[in-house]
C-alpha positions in Angstrom: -66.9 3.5 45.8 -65.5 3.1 49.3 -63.2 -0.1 48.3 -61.9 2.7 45.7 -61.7 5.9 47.8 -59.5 3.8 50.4 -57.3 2.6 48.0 -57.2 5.9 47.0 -55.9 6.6 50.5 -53.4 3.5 51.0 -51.4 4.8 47.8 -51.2 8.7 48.7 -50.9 7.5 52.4 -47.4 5.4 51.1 -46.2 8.0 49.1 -46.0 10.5 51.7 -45.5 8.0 54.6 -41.9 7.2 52.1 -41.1 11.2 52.4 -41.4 11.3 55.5 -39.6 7.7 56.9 -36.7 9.8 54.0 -36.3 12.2 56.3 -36.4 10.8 60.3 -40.5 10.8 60.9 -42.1 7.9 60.2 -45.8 7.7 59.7 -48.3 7.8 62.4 -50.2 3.9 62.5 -53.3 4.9 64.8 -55.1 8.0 65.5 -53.5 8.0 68.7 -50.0 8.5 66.8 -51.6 11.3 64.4 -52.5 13.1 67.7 -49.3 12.7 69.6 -47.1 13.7 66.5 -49.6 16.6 65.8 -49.0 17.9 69.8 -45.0 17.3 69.1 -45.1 19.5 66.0 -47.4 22.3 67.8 -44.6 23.3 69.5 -42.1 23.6 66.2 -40.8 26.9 67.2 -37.6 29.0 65.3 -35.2 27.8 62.6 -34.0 24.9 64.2 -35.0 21.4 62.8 -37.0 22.5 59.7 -36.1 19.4 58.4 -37.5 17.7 60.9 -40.3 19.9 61.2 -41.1 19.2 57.0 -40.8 16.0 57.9 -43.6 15.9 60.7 -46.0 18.0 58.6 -45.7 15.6 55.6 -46.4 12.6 58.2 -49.7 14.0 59.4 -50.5 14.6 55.7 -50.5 10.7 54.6 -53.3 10.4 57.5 -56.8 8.9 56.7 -59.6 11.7 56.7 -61.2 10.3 59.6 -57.9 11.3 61.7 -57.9 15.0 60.6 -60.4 15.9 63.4 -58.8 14.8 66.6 -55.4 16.2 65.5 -57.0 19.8 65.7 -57.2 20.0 69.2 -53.4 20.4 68.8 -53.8 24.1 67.7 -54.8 24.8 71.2 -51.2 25.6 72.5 -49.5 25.8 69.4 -46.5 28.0 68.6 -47.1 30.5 65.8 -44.3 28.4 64.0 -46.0 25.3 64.9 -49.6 26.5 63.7 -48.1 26.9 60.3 -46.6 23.5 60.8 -50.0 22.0 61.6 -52.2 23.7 59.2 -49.3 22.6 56.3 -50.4 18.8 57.1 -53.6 19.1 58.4 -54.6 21.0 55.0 -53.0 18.8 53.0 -55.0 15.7 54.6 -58.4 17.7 54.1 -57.8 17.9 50.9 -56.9 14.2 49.9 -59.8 13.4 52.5 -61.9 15.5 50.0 -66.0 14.7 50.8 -64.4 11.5 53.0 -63.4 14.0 55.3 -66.5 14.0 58.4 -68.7 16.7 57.8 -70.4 16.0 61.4 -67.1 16.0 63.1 -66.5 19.2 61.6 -69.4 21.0 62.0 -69.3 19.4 65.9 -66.1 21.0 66.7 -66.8 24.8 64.3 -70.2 25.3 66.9 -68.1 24.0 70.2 -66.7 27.2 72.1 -64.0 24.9 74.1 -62.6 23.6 71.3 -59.4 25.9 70.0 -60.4 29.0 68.4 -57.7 28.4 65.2 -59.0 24.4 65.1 -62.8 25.9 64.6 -61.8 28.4 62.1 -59.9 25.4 60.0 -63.0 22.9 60.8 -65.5 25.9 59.4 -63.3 26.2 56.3 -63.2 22.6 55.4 -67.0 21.9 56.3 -68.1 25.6 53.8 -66.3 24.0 50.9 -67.8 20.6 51.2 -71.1 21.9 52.5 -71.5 25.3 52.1 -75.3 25.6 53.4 -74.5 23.7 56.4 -71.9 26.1 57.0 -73.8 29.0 56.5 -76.3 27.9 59.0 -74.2 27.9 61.5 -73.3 31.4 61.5 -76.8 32.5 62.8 -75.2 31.6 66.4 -71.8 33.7 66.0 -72.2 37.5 66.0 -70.9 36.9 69.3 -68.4 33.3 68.8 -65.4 33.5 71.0 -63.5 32.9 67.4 -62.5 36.5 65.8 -62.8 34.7 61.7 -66.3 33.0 62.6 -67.5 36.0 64.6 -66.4 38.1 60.9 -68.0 35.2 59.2 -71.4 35.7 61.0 -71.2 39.6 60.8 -70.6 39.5 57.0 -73.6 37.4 56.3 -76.0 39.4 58.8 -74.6 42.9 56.7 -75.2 40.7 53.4 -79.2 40.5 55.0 -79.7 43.9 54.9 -79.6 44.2 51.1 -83.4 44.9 49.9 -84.4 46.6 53.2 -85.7 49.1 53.5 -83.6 52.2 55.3 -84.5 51.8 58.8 -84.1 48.1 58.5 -80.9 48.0 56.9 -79.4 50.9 59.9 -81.1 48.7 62.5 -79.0 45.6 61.3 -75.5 48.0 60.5 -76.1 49.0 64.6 -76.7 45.4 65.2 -73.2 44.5 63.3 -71.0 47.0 64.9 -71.7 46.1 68.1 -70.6 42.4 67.2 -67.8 43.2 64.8 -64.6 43.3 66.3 -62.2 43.4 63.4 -61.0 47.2 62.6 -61.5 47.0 59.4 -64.8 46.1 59.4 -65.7 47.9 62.8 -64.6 51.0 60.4 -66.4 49.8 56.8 -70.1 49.8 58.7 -69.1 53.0 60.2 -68.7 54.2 57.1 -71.6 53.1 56.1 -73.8 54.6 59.1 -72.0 58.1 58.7 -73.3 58.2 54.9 -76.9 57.2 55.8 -77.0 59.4 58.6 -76.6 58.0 61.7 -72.6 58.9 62.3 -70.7 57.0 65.1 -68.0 57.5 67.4 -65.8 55.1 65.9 -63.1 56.5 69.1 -65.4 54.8 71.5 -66.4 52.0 69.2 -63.0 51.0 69.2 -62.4 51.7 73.1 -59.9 54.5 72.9 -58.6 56.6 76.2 -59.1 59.9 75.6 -58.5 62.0 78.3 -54.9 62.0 79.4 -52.4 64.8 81.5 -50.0 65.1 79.4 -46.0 66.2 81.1 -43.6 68.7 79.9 -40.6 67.5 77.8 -37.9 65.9 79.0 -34.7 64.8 77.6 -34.3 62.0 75.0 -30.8 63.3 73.0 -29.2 60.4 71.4 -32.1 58.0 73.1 -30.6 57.9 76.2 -34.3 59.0 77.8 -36.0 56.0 77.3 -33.8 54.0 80.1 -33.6 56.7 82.3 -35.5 56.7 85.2 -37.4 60.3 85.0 -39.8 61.5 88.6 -43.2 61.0 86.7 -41.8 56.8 86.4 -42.6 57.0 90.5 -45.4 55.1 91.8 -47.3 57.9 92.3 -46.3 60.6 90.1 -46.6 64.7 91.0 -48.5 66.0 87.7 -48.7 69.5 89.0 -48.6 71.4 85.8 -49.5 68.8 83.5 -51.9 69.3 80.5 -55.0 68.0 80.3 -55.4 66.6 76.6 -58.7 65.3 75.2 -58.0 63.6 71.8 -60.6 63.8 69.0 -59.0 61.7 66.8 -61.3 59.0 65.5 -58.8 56.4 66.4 -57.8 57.8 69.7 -54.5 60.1 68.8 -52.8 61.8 71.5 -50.7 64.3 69.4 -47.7 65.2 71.3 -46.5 68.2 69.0 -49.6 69.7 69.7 -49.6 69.2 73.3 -45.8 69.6 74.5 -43.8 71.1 71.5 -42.8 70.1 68.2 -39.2 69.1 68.9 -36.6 66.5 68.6 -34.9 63.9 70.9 -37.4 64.4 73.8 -40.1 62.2 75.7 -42.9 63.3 77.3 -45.4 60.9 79.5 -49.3 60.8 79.2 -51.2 60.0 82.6 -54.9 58.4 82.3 -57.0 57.2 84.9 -59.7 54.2 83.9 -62.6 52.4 85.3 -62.6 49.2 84.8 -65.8 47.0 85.3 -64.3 44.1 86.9 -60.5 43.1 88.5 -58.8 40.5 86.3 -56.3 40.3 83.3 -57.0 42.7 80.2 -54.9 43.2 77.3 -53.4 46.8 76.8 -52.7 47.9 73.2 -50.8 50.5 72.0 -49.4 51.9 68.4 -47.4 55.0 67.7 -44.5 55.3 65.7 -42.3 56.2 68.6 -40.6 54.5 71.0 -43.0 53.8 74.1 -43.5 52.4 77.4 -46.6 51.5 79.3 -46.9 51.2 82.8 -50.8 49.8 84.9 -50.9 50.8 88.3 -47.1 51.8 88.5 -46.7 48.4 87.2 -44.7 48.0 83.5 -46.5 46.2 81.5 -44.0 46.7 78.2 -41.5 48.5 76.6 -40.6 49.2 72.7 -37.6 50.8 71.7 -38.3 51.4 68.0 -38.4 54.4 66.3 -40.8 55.2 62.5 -41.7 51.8 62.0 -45.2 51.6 62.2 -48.1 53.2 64.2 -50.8 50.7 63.8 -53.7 50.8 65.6 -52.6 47.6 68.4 -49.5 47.4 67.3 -48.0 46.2 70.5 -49.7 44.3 73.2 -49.7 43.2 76.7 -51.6 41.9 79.2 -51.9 43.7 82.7 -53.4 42.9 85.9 -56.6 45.7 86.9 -58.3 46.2 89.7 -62.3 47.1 89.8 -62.7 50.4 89.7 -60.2 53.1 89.2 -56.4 52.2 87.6 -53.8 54.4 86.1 -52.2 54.1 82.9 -48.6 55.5 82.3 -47.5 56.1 78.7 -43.7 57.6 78.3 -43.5 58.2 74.2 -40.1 59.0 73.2 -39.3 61.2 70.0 -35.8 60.4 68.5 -33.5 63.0 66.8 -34.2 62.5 62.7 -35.3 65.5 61.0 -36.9 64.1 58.1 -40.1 65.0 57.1 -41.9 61.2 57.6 -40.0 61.1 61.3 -41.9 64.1 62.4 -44.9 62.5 64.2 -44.7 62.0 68.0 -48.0 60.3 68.9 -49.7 57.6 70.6 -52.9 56.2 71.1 -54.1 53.9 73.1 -57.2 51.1 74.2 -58.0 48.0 77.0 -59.8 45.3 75.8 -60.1 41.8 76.0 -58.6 39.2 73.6 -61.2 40.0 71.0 -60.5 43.4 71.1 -63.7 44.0 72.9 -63.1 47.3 74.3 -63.5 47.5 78.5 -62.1 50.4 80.3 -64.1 53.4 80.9 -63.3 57.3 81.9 -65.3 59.7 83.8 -66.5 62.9 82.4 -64.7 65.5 84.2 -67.8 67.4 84.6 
């Protein structure tokens, strides 16, 4: 069986190794060469040298299954265009591997939290449809994995145990879930199911959403020329005498402009919260509305998005901004252009600080 699995190989290998000497990339001939064309290709990045790029990919998938594991680490600094690059081969190996391909190695590097989030995922995939028990015992230890798919992985399966339970059980393990989930859509699915077995949440501050802003009068956007002005509030300490104090109880965290300032076109108004924040360090800020917005952290800009009725998905844009511990402002200037149509009228943000999972970590003070 082995002589005839790596004949198997040789011929596949020589096929593909011919495509890809065809086009400029010959075959890697050691692990060591699979690895260093895998880190080349990681960082395969716009339209340029598809060819090329094709080329690569093919390469990597002529190499023998006991290759495919080292090359994964590549996925560590890969480009998005590059990931896709990688997975093209790397799949494409797994699969001619078939059972040949380690199931150790693989389950090794799915349970190590240093190795690349996107590499763990892949090794977790490959291992569940070659040994799907093995896999599944693994996700005992991920309701709180550093990877977002094996954290969903592991929250799926511990929602899948409540089935038979009795009620108390099964809300014990949905409370248990949310507070691993990170996903939005599941986050919102065990809301759900909590709210219809009577034990609502506040899916606002599930998700991490600021709330409590001062909102500013209007200013002028006509013919979008407000979003590169430079208005007083844009100071670095802005005078918010006669501001509004907004509360949003929107279950996503909606700050509702119309409401607040006026329903009116080509204007901006800006939206002033102060945070506490449980240690100093880098967080990512996350915004969505489906105006035109920019964020500033401490009088600091942290990004801009001139777009206008695109989308106003919940972390739609993100950045990453420096905090302090303790008390930080956040400075939101949300622009409203001029169209009249009905699906332009919204003028809305909202708003959360998290870390890279989305886990939410910015905290306000009752004003009371």
């Amino acid at each position: 069986m082995r002589f005839h699995r790596t004949m198997w190989f040789a011929v596949a290998a020589c096929s593909l190794a011919g495509r890809a000497a065809a086009s400029g990339s010959p075959p890697p001939q050691s692990v060591a060469a699979a690895v260093a064309l895998a880190t080349d290709l990681a960082k395969a990045s716009g339209i340029d040298g598809q060819a090329r790029f094709a080329a690569q990919a093919d390469a990597l998938a002529a190499i023998p299954p006991e290759w495919v594991v080292p090359c994964l680490d590549a996925l560590r600094e890969a480009t998005p265009a590059g990931a896709n690059w990688l997975r093209s081969g790397l799949e494409r190996a797994a699969d001619r591997g078939g059972d040949a391909l380690p199931a150790e190695q693989l389950a090794a590097v799915a349970r190590d939290h240093a190795r690349p989030p996107r590499a763990r995922g892949l090794a977790y995939v490959w291992l569940k449809a070659r040994q799907p028990q093995t896999a599944e015992s693994l996700l005992d230890a991920m309701l709180d994995d550093p990877a977002l798919e094996l954290r969903r992985e592991a929250v799926d399966k511990l929602l899948a145990s409540a089935t038979a339970r009795d009620d108390a059980a099964q809300r014990a393990i949905h409370r248990q879930a949310l507070t691993a989930a990170r996903d939005i859509d599941q986050i919102e699915r065990i809301a759900g199911w909590l709210a219809e077995h009577g034990d609502p949440v506040d899916l606002a501050a599930t998700l991490g959403f600021v709330r409590r802003w001062l909102v500013s009068p209007a200013f002028d956007n006509k013919q979008g020329a407000g979003f590169a002005k430079t208005y007083p509030p844009e100071s670095p300490a802005p005078d918010t005498a006669g501001w509004k104090p907004v509360v949003s109880t929107d279950k996503h965290g909606g700050v509702d402009l119309n409401a607040a300032v006026a329903t009116d076109k080509g204007v901006l108004a800006y939206a002033l919260a102060t945070v506490e924040m449980p240690v100093a360090g880098a967080a990512e800020v996350r915004i969505g509305s489906p105006c035109a917005v920019q964020v500033w952290v401490n009088g600091q800009p942290v990004m801009q998005h001139e777009i206008y009725h695109a989308s106003e998905a919940i972390d739609q844009y993100v950045a990453t901004a420096d905090f302090r511990v303790g008390a930080n402002t956040v400075l939101v200037k949300c622009c409203q252009n001029e169209q009249t149509e009905a699906w332009a009228a919204d003028w809305k943000f909202q708003l959360r600080i998290c870390d890279r999972l989305g886990t939410p970590l910015a905290t306000q003070r009752d004003p009371q």
